[in-house]
Every structure is written in C-alpha cells, then in structure tokens.
MDAnalysis code that builds the backbone (N, CA, C; Angstrom):
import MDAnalysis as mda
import numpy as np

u = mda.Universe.empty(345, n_residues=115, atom_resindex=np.repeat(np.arange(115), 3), trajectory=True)
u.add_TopologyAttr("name", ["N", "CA", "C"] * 115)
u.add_TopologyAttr("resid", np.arange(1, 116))
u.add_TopologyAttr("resname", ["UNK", "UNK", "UNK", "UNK", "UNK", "UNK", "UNK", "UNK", "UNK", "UNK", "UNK", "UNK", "UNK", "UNK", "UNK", "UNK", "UNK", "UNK", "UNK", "UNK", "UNK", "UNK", "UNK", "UNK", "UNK", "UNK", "UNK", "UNK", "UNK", "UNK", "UNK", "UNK", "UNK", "UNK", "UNK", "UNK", "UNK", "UNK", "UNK", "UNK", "UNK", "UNK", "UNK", "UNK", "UNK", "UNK", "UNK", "UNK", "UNK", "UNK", "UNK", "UNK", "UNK", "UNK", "UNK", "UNK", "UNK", "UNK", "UNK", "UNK", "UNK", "UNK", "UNK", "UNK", "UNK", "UNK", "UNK", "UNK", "UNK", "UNK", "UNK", "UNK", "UNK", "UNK", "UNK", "UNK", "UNK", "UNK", "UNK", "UNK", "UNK", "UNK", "UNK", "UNK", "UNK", "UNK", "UNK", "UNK", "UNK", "UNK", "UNK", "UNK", "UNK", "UNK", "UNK", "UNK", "UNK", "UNK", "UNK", "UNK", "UNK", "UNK", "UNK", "UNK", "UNK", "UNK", "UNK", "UNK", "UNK", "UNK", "UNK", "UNK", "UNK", "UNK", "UNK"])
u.atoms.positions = np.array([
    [-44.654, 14.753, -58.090],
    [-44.606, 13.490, -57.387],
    [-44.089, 13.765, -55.988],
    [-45.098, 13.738, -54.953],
    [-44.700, 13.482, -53.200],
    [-44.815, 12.333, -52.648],
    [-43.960, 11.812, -51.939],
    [-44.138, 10.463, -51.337],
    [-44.659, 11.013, -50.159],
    [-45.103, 10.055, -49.642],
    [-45.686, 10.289, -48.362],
    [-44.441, 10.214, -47.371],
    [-44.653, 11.145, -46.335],
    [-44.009, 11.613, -44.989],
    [-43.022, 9.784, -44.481],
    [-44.204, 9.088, -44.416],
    [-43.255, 7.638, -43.542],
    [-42.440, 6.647, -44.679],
    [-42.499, 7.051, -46.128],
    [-41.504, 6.590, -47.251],
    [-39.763, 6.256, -46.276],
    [-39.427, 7.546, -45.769],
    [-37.770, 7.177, -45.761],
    [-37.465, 6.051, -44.306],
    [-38.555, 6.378, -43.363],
    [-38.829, 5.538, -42.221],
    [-38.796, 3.978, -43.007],
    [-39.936, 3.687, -43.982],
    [-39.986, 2.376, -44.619],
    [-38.419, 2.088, -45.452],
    [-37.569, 2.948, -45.876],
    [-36.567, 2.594, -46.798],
    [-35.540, 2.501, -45.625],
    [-35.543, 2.996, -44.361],
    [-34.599, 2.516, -43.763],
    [-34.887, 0.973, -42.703],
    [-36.141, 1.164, -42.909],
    [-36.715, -0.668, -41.848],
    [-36.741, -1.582, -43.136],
    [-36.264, -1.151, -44.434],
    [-36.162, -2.203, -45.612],
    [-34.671, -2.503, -45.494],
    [-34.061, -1.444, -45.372],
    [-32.406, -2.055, -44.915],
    [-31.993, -2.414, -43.934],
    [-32.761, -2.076, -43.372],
    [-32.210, -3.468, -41.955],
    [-32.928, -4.816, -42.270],
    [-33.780, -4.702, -42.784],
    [-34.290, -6.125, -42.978],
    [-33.507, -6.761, -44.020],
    [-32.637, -6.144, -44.824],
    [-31.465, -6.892, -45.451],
    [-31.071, -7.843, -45.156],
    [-30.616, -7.008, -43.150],
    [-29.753, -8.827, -42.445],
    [-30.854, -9.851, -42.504],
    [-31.787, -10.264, -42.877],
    [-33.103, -10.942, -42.468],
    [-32.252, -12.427, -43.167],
    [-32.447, -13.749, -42.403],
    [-32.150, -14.698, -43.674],
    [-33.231, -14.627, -44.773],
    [-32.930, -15.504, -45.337],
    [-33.462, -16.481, -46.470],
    [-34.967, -15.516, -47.114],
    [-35.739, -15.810, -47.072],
    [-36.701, -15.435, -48.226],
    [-36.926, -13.737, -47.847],
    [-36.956, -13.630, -45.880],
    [-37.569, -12.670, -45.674],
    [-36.523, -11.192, -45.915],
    [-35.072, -12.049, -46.368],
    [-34.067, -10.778, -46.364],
    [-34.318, -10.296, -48.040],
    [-34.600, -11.344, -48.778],
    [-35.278, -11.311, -50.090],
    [-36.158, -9.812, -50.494],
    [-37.315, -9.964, -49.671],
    [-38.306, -9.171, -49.590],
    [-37.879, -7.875, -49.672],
    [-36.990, -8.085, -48.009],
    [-36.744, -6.752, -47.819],
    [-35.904, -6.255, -49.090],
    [-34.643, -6.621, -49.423],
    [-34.409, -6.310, -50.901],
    [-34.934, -5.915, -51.577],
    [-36.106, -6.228, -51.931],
    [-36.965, -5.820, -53.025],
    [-38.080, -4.248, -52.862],
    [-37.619, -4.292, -51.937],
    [-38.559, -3.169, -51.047],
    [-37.766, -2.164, -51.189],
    [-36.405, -2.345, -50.639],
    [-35.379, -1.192, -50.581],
    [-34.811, -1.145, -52.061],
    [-34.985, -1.809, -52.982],
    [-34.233, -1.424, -54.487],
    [-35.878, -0.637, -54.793],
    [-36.487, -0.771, -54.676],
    [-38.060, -0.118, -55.009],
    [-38.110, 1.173, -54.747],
    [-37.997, 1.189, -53.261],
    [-37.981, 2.788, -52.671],
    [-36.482, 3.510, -53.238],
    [-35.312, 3.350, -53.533],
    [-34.314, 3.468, -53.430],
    [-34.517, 4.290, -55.037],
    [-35.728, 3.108, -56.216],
    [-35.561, 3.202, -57.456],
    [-36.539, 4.386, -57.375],
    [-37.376, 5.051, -56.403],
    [-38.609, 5.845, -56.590],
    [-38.290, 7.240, -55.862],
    [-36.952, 7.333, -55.149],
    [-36.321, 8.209, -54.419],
    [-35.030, 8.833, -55.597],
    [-35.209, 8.107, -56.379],
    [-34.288, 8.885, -57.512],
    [-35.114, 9.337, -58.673],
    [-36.090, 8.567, -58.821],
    [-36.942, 9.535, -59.501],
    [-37.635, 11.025, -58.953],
    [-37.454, 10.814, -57.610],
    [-37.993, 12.270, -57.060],
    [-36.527, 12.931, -57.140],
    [-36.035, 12.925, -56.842],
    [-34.226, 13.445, -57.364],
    [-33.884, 14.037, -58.234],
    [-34.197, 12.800, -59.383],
    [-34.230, 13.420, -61.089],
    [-35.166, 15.038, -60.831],
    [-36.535, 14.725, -60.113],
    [-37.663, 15.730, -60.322],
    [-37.330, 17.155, -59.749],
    [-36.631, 16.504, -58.991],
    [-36.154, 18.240, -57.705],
    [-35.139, 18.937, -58.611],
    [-34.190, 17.917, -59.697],
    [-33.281, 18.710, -60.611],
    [-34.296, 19.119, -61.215],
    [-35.247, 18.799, -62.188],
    [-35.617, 19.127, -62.877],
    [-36.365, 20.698, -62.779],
    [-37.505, 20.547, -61.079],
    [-37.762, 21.719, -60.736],
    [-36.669, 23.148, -60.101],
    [-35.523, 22.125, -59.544],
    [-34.979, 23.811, -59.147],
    [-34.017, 24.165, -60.281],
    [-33.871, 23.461, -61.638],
    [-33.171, 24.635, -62.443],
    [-33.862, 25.157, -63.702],
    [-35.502, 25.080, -63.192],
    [-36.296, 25.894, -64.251],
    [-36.398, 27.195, -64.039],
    [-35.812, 28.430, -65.584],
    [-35.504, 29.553, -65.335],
    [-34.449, 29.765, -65.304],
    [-33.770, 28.577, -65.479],
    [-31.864, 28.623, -65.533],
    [-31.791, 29.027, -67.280],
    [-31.271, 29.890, -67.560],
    [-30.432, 30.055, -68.796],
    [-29.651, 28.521, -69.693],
    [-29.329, 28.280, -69.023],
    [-28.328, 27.143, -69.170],
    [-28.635, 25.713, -68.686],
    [-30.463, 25.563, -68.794],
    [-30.493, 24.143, -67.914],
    [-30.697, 23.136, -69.276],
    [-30.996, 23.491, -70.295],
    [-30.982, 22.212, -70.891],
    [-29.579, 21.283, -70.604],
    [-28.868, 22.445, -71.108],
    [-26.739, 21.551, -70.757],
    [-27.129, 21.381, -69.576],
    [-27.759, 21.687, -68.756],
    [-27.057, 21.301, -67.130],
    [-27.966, 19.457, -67.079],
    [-29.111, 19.782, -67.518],
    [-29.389, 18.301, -67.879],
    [-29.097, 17.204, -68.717],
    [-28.725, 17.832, -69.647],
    [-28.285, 17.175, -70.657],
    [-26.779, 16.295, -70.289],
    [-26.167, 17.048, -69.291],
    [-24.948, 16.799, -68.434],
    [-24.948, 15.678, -67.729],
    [-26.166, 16.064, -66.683],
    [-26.295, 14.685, -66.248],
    [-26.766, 13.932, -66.412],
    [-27.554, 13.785, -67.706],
    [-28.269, 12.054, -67.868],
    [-26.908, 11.724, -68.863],
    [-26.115, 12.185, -69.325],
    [-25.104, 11.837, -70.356],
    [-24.513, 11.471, -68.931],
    [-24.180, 11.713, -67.704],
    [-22.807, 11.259, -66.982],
    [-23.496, 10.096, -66.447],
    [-24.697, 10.019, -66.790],
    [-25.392, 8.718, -65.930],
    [-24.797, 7.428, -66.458],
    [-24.923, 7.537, -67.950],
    [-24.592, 6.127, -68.914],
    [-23.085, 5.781, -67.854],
    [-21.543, 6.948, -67.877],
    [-20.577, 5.692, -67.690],
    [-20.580, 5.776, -66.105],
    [-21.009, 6.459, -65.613],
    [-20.761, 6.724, -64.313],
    [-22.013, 6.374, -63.133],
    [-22.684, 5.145, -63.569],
    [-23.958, 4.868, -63.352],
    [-24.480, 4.660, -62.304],
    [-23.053, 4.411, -61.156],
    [-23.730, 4.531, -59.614],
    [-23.564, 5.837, -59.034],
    [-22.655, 6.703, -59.014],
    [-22.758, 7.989, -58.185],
    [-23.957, 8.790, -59.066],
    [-24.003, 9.397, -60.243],
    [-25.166, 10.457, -60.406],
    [-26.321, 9.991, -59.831],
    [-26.583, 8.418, -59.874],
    [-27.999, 8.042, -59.332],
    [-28.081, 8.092, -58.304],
    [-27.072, 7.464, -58.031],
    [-27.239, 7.520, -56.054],
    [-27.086, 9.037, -55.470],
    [-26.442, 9.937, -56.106],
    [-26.881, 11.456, -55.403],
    [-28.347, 11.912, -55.735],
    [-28.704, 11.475, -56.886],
    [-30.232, 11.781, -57.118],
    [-31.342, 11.085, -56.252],
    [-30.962, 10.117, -55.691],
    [-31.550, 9.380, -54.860],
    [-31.716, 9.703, -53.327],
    [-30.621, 10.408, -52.937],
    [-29.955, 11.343, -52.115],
    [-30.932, 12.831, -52.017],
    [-30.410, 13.036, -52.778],
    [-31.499, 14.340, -53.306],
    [-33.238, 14.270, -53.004],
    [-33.203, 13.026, -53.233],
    [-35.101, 12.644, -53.949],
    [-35.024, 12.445, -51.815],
    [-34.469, 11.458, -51.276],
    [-34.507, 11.523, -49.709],
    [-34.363, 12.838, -49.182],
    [-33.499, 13.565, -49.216],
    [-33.335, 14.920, -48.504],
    [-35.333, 15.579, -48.922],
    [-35.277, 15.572, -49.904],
    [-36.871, 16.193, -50.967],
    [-38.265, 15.692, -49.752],
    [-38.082, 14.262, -49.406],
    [-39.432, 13.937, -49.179],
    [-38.669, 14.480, -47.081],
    [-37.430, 14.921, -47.010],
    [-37.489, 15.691, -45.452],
    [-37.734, 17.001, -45.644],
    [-36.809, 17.794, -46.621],
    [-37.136, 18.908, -46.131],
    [-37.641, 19.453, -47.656],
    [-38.757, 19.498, -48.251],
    [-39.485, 19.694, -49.153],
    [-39.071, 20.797, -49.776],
    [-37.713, 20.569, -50.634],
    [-36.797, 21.704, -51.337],
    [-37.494, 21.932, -52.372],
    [-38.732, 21.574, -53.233],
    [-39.192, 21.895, -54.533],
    [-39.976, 23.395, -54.029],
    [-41.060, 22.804, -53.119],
    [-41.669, 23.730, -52.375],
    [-40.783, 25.543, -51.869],
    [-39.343, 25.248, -51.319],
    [-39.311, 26.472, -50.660],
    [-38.210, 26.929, -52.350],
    [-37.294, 26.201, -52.803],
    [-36.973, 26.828, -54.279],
    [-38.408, 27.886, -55.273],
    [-39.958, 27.349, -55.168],
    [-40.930, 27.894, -55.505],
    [-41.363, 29.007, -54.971],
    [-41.081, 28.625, -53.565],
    [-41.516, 29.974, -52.620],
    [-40.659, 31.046, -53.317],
    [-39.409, 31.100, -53.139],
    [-38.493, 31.893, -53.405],
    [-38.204, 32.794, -54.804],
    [-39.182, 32.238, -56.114],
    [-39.380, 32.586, -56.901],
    [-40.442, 33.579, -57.182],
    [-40.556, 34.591, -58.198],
    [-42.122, 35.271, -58.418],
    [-42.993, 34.412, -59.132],
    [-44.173, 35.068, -58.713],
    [-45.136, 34.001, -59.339],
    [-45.028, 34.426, -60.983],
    [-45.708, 33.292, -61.832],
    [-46.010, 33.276, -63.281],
    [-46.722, 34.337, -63.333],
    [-46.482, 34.813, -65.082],
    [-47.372, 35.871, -65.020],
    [-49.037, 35.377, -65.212],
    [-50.085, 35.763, -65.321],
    [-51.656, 35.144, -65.360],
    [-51.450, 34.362, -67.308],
    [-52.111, 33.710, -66.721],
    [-52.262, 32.298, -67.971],
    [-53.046, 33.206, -69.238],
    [-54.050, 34.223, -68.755],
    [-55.140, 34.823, -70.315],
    [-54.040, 36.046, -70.882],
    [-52.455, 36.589, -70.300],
    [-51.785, 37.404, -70.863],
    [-50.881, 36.394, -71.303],
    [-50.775, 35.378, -71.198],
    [-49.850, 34.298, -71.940],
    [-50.581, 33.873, -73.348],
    [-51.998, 33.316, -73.448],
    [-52.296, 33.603, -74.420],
    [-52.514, 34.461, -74.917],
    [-52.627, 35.668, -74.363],
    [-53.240, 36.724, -75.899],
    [-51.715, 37.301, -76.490],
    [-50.960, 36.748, -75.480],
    [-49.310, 37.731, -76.116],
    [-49.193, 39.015, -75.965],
    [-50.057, 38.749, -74.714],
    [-49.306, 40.530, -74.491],
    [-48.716, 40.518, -73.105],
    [-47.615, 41.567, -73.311],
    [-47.165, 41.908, -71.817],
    [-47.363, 41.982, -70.968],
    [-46.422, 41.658, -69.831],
    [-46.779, 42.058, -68.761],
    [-46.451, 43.765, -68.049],
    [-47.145, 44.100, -67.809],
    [-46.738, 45.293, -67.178],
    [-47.002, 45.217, -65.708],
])
C-alpha cells in the first residue's frame, strides 16, 4: 500500500481546515480522521515490512498490537507517524534495498538449496 506523493500535503490542508466553522470544519474533520486512519495503516505496514527476517518479530508484533488495546493513543499515533514519515521518505523501499534478494521461487519449490 503507497499513497500518493500529495496525501500528507492533503492531511495537513485537512487540519487547518479544522478552524473552518460549522459544517465546513465538519468535513475537514472527517478528512483528517480518514487520512490520519490510512497513515497508520501504512505504519502498521512499514512495521510489518522492516522486521521481516527478524528472529524475534512475531513478539515484536505481537507486542505491539497487545500495547495498542490499553495504551490506544500513543502506539497508533507513532504508527501513524511512521505511515507519514513512509509516504516522505519511502523507508519500505530503501530497508529492501538493503537486504539480499530472495532466493529464485523454482528452488523454493523443489526444496533444494541454495548454493
């Protein structure tokens, strides 16, 4: 999941339109809990991609959707954080770079090694 490039431009002209009165500050509300709710799902996703290959990532996830239940505004809102930093500087991408590639998909099925 990539949002497009002018996403954080729109989530910050949705919070200023906060001050807006009456229906049109409404809107904007609804705009910025939207983007806000779709910027933590890219968040969740960037955890999800940079600790594949971790030894230890099920607990490391398992960690934080358990700290989500009592602690329900900071884990989200750093994931949300996260999911904004993601659509500037496209951390899934250079965490990938930085990795070796998979080994070929026809030595995964036949089960044999890689050499």
């Amino acid at each position: 999941m990539q949002l497009p490039p002018l996403a954080p431009a729109i989530l910050a002209a949705s919070l200023v339109g906060l001050w807006l009165p009456d229906f049109a500050g409404f809107i904007a509300a609804s705009f910025a809990a939207s983007l806000i709710t779709v910027f933590t799902f890219v968040g969740l996703a960037v955890l999800h991609a940079i600790t594949r290959g971790i030894a230890s990532r099920p607990l490391m996830l398992a960690a934080l959707y358990v700290s989500i239940v009592p602690l329900a505004g900071l884990p989200l809102l750093l994931a949300s954080l996260l999911g904004l930093a993601e659509s500037v500087l496209n951390i899934r991408a250079r965490v990938a770079a930085s990795r070796p590639p998979p080994p070929p998909y026809s030595r995964i099925l036949n089960n044999q090694s890689c050499q």
